[in-house]
Short mmCIF file of the C-alpha atoms (twelve columns), coordinates in Angstrom:
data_MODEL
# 
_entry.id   MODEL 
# 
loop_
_atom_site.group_PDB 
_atom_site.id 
_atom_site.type_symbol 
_atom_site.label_atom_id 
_atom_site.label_alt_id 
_atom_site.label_comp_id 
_atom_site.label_asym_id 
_atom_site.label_seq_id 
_atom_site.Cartn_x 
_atom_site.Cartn_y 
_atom_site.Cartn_z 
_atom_site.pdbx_PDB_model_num 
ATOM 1   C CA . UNK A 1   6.095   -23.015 -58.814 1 
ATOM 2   C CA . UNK A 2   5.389   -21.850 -55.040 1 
ATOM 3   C CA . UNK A 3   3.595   -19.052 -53.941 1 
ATOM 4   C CA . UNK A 4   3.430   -17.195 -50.782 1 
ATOM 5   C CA . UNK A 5   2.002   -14.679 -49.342 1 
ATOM 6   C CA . UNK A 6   3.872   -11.498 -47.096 1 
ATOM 7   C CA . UNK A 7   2.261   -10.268 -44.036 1 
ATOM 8   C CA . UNK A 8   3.071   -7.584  -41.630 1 
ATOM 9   C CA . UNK A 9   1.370   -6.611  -38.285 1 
ATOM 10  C CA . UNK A 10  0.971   -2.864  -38.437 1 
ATOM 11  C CA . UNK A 11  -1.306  -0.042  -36.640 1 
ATOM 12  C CA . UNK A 12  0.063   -0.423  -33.822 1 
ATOM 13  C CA . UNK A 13  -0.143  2.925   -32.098 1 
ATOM 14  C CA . UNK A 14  -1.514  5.636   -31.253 1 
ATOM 15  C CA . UNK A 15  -2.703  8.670   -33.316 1 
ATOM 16  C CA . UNK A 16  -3.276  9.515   -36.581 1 
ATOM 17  C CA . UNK A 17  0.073   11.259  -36.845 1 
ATOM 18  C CA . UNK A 18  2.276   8.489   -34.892 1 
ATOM 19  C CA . UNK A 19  2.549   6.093   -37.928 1 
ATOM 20  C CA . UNK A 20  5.900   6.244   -39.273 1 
ATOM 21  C CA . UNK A 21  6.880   7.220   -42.565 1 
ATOM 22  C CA . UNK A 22  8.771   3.309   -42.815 1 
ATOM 23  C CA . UNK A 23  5.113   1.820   -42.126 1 
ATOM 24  C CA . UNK A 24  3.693   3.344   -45.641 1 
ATOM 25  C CA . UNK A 25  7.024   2.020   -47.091 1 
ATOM 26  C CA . UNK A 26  6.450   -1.347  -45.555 1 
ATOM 27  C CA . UNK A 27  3.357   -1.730  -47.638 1 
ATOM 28  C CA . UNK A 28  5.058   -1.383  -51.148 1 
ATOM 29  C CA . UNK A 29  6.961   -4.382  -50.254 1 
ATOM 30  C CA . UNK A 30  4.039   -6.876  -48.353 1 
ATOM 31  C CA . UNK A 31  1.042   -8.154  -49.745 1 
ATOM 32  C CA . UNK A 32  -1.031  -8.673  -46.608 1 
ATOM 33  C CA . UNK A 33  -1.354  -6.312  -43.377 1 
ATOM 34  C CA . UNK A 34  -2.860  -7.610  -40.044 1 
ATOM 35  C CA . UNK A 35  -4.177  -4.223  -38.327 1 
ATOM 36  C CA . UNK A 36  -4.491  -3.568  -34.880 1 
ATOM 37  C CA . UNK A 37  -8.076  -3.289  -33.106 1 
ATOM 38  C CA . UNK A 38  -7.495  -1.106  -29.965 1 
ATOM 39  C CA . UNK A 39  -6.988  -3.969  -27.794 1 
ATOM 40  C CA . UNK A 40  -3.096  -4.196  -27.490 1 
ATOM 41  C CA . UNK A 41  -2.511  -1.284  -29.508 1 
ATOM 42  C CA . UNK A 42  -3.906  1.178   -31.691 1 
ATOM 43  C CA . UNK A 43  -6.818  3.800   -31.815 1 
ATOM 44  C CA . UNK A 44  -9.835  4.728   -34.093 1 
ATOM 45  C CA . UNK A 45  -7.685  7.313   -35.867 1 
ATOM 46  C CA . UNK A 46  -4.378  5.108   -35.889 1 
ATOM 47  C CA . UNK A 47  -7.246  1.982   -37.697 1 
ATOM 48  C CA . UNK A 48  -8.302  5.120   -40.064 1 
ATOM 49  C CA . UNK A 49  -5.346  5.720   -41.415 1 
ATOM 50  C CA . UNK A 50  -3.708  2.348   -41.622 1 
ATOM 51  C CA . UNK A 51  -6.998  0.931   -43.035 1 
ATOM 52  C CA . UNK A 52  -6.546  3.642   -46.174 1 
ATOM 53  C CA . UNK A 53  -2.639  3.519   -46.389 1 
ATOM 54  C CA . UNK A 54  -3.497  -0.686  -47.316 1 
ATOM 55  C CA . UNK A 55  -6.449  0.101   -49.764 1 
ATOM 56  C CA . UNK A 56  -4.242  3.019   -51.173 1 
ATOM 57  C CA . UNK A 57  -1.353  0.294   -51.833 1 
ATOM 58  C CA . UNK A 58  -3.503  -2.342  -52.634 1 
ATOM 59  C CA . UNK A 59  -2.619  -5.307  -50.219 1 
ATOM 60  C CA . UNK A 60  -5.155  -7.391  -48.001 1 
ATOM 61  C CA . UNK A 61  -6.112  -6.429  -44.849 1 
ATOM 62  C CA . UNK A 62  -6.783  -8.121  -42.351 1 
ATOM 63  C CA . UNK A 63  -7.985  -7.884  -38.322 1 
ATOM 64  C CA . UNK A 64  -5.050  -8.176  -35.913 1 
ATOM 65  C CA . UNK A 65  -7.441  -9.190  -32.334 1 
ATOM 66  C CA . UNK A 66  -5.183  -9.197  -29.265 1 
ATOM 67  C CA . UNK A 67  -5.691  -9.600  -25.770 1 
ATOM 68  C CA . UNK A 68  -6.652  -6.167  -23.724 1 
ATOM 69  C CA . UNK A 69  -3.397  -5.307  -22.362 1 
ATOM 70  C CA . UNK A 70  -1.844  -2.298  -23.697 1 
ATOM 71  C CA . UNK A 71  0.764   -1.904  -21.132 1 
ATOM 72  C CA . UNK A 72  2.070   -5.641  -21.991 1 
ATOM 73  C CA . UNK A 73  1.488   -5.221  -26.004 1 
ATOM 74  C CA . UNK A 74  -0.763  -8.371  -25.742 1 
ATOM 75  C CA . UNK A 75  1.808   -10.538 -25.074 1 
ATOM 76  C CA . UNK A 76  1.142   -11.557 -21.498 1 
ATOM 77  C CA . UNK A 77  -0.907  -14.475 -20.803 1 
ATOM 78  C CA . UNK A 78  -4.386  -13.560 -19.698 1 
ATOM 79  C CA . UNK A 79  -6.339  -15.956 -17.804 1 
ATOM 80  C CA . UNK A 80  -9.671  -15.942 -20.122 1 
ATOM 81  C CA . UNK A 81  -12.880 -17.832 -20.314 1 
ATOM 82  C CA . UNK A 82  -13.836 -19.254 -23.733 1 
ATOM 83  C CA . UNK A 83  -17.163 -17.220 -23.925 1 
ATOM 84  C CA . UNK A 84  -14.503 -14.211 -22.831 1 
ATOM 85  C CA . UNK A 85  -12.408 -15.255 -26.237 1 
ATOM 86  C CA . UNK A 86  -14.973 -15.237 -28.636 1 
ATOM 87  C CA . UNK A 87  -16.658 -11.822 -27.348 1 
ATOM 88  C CA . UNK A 88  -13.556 -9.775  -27.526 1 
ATOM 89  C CA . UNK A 89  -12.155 -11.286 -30.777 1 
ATOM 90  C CA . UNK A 90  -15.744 -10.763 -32.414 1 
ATOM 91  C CA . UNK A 91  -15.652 -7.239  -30.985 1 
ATOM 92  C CA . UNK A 92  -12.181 -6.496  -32.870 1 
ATOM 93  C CA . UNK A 93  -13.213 -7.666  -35.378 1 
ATOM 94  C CA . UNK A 94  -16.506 -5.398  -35.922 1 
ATOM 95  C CA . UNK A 95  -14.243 -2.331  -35.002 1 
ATOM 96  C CA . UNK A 96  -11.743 -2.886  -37.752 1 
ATOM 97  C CA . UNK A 97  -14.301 -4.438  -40.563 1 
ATOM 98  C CA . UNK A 98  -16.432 -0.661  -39.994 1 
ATOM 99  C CA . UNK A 99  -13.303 1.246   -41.161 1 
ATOM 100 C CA . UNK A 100 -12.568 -0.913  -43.897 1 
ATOM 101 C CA . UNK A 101 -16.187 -1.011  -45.145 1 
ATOM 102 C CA . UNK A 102 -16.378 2.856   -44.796 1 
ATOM 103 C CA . UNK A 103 -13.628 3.040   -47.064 1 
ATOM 104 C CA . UNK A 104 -15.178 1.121   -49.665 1 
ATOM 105 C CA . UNK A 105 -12.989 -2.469  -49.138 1 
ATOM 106 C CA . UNK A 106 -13.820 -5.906  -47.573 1 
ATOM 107 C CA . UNK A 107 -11.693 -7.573  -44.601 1 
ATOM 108 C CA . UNK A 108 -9.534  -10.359 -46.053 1 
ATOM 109 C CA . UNK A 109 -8.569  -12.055 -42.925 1 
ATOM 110 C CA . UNK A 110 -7.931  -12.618 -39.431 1 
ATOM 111 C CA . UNK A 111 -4.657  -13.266 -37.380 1 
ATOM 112 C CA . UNK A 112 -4.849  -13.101 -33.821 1 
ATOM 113 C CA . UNK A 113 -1.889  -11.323 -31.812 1 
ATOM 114 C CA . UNK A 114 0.774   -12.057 -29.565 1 
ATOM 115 C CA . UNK A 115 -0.126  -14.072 -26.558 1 
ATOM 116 C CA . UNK A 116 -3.571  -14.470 -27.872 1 
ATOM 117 C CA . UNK A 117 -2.415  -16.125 -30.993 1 
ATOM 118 C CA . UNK A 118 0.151   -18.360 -29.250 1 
ATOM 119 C CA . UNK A 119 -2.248  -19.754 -26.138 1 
ATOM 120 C CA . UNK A 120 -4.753  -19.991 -29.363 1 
ATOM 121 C CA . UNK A 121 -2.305  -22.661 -30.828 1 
ATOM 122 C CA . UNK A 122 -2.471  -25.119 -28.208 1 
ATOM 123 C CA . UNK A 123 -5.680  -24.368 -25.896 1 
ATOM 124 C CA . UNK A 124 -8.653  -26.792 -28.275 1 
ATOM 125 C CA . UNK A 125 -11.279 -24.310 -26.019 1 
ATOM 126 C CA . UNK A 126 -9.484  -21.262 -27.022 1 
ATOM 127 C CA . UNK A 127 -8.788  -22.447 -30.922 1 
ATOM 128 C CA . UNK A 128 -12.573 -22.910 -30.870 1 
ATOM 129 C CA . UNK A 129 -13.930 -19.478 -29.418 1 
ATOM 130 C CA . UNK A 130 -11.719 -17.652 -31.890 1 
ATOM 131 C CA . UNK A 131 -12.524 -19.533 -34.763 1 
ATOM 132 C CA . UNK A 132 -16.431 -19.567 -34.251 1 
ATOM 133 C CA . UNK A 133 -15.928 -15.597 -33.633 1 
ATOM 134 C CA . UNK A 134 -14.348 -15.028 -37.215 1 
ATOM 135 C CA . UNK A 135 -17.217 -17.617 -38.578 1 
ATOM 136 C CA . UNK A 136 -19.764 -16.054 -36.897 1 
ATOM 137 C CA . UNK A 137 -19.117 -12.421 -38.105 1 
ATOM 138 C CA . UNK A 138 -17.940 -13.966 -41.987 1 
ATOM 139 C CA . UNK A 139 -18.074 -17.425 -42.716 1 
ATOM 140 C CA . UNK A 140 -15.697 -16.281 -45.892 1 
ATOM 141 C CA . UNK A 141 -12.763 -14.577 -44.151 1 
ATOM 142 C CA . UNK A 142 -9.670  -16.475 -43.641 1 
ATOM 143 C CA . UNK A 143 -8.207  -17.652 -40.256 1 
ATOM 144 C CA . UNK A 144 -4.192  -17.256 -40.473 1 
ATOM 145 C CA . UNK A 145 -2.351  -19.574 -37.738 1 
ATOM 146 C CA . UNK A 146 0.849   -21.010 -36.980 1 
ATOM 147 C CA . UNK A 147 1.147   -24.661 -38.882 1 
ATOM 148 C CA . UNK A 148 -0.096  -27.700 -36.972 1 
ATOM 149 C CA . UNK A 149 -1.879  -25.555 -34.501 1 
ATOM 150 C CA . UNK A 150 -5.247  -25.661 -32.718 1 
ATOM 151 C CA . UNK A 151 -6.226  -22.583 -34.210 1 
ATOM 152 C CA . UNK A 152 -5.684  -23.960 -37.590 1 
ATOM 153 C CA . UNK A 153 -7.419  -27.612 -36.717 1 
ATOM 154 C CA . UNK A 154 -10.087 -25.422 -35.364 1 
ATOM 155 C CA . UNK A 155 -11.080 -23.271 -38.114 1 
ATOM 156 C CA . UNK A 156 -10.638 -26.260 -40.519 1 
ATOM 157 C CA . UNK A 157 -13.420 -28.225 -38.559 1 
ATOM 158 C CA . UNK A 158 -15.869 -25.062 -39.300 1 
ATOM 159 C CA . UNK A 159 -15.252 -25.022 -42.849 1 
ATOM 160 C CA . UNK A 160 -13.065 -21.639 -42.508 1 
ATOM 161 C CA . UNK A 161 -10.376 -21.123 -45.133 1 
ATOM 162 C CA . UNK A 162 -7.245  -21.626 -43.127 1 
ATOM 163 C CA . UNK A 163 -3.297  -20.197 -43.695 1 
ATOM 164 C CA . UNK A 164 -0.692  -21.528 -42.419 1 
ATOM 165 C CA . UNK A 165 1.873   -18.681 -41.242 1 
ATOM 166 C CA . UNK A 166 5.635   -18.920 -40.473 1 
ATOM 167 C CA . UNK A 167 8.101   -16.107 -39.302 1 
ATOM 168 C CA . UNK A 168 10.632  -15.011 -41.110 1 
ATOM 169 C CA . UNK A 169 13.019  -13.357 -37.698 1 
ATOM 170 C CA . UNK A 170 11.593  -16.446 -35.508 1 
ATOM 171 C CA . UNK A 171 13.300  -19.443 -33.775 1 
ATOM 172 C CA . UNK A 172 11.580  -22.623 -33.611 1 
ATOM 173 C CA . UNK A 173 10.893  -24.981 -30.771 1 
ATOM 174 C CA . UNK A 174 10.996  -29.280 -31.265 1 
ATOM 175 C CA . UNK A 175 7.247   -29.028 -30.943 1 
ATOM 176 C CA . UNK A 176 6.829   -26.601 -33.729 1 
ATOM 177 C CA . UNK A 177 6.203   -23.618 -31.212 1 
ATOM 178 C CA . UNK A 178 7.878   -20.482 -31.686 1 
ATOM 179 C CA . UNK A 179 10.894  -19.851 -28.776 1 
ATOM 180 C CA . UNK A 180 9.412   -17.624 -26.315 1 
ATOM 181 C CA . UNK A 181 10.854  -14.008 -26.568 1 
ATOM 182 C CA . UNK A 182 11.973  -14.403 -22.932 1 
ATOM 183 C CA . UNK A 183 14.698  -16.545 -24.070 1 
ATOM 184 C CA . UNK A 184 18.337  -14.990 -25.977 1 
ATOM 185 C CA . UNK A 185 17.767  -17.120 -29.068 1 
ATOM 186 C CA . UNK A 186 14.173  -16.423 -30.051 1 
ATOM 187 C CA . UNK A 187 15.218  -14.479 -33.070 1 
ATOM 188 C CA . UNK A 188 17.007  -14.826 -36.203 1 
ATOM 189 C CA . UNK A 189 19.654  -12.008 -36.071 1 
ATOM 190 C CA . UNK A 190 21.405  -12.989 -39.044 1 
ATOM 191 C CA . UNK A 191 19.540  -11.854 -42.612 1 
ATOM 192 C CA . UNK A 192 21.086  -14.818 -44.591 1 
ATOM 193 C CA . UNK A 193 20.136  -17.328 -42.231 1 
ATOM 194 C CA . UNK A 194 16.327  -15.911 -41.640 1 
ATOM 195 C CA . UNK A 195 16.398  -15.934 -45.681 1 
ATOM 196 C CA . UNK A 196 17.882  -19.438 -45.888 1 
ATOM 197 C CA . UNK A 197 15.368  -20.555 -43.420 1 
ATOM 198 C CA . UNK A 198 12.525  -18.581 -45.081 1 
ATOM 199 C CA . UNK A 199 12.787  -20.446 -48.476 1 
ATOM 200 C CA . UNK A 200 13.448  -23.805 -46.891 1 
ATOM 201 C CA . UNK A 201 9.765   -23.465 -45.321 1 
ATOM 202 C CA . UNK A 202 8.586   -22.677 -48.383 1 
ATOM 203 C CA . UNK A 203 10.422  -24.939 -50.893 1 
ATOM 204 C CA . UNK A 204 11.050  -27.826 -48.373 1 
ATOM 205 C CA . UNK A 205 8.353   -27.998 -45.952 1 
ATOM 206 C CA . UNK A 206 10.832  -28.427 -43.143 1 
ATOM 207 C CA . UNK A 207 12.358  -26.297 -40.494 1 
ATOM 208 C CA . UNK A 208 15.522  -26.483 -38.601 1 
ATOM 209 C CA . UNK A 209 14.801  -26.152 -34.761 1 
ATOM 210 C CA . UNK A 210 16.783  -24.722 -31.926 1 
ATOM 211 C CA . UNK A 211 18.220  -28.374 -31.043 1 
ATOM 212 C CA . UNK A 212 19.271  -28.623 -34.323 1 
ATOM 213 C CA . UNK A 213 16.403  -31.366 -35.945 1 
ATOM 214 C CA . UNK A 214 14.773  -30.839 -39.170 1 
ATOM 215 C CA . UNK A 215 10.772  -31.049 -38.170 1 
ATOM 216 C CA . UNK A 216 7.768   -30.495 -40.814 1 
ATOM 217 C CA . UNK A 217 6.085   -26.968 -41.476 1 
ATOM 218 C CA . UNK A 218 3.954   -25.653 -44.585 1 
ATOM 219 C CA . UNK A 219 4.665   -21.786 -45.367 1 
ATOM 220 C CA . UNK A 220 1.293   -20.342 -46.808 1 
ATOM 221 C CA . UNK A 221 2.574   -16.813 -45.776 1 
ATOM 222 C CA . UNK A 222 5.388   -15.251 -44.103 1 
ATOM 223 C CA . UNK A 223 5.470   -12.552 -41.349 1 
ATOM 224 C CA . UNK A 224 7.576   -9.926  -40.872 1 
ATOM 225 C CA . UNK A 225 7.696   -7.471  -38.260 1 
ATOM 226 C CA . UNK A 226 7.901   -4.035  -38.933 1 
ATOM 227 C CA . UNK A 227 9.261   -2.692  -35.650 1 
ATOM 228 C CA . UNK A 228 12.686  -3.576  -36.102 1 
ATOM 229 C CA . UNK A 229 15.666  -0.914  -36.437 1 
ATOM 230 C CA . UNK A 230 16.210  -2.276  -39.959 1 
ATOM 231 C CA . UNK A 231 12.560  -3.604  -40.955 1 
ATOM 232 C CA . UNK A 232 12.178  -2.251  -44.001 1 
ATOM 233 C CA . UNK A 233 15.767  -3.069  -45.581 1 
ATOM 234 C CA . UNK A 234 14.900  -6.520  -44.315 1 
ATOM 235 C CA . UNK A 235 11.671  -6.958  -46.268 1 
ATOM 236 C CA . UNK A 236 13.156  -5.252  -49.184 1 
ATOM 237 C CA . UNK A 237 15.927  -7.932  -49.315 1 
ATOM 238 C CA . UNK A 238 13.649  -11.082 -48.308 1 
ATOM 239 C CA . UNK A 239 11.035  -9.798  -51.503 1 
ATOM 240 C CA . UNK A 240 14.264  -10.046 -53.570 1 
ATOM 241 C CA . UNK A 241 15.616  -12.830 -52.706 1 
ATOM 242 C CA . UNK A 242 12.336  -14.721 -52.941 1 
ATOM 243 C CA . UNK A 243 11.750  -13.157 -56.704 1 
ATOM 244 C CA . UNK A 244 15.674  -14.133 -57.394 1 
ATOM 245 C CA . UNK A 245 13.768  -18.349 -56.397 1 
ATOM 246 C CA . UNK A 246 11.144  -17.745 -58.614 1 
ATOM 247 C CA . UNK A 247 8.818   -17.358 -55.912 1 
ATOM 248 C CA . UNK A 248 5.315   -15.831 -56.701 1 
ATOM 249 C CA . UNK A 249 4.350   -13.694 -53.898 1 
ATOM 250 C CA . UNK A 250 0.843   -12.344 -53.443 1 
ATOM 251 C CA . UNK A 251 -1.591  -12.150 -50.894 1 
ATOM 252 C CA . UNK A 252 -3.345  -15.627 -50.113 1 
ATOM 253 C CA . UNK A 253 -6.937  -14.567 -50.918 1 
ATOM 254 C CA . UNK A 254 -5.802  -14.091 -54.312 1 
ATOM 255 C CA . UNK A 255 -4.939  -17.789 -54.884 1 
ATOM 256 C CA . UNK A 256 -6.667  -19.415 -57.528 1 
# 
């Protein structure tokens, strides 16, 4: 029997009114939500409220750390020291952990964002800085990461509990990287193929790449974005279809 866990990056605003009704929604159909810190989007009242939508629906949250740059949405490459990594990662994570302990919950995890979490997966120094951060402020929280990544090898090394992510709407690269969004054919337009390739991560371990070659990848949980036009239909449909494979979804802290 697999199991798998559904994540979805979310918070990402501004205001406590701005959060669309499709967000709440979202959460009836995820088990994990990775909630922006302020860096590359989001506020104090935008955490508030997303932090108590997830405990209200009962799914794991987790810390969503990006780079500061809220004109670029984090994804812009920022030229940062190591020392510079940890610092504002362990800062992010502080900000969101206060609203979920003020709510009465516990952070599950952390997934870093955007260009953060994709310079993270092949800069060793980088992997490192964020991985000590999320030790440093909770030895137990779990550090999620794209498969085969220095992120991953790096929280492994410090003892952290370690989950290997894959993208439901994403193209892959030969190297295992994800196709950069500056390019037409980073996304999976088509809902039966981002399904078929969904449950081929998870049931086969394998992944068909842009040039066509089948390469290795290990699905511990799946993201998928909320932003979209049709977001929630999609995750509606994906949660279905996995149930139809006798897939057990739930979120990955609540593994035996």
């Amino acid at each position: 029997m697999f199991t798998v866990d559904l994540n979805c990056d979310m918070g990402e605003d501004f205001g406590v009114y701005n959060i669309g009704a499709d967000e709440s929604k979202l959460m009836d159909h995820i088990t994990s939500t990775n909630i922006a810190c302020g860096f590359h989007a989001g506020d104090p009242d935008c955490i508030k409220k997303t932090v108590q939508l997830a405990i209200d629906k009962g799914i794991s949250i987790g810390a969503h750390p990006g780079l500061p740059d809220l004109v670029g949405f984090g994804r812009r490459n920022m030229n940062i020291t190591a020392q510079e990594a940890y610092n504002m990662v362990l800062y992010q994570i502080g900000a969101l952990s206060a609203f979920v302990q003020a709510a009465g919950s516990k952070l599950n995890h952390v997934k870093p964002h955007g260009a953060l979490y994709n310079m993270a997966a092949k800069d060793v120094t980088l992997a490192r800085s964020i991985a000590q951060a999320v030790f440093d402020f909770d030895p137990t929280l779990i550090l999620f990461g794209a498969f085969n990544s220095e992120l991953i090898r790096a929280g492994e090394k410090i003892n952290l509990k370690t989950v290997n992510e894959v993208f439901a709407d994403r193209t892959y690269q030969a190297d295992g990287s994800l196709t950069p969004r500056t390019q037409p054919n980073c996304f999976v337009t088509d809902e039966v193929l981002a399904f078929t390739q969904v449950l081929e991560m998870i049931t086969s371990s394998r992944i068909k790449t842009t040039d066509g070659e089948y390469i290795a990848i290990e699905a511990d949980t799946v993201c998928v974005h909320g932003d979209g036009p049709h977001a929630l239909t999609f995750v509606k449909a994906l949660r279905q279809k996995l149930t139809e494979h006798h897939i057990v979804i739930q979120p990955f802290g609540a593994l035996p």
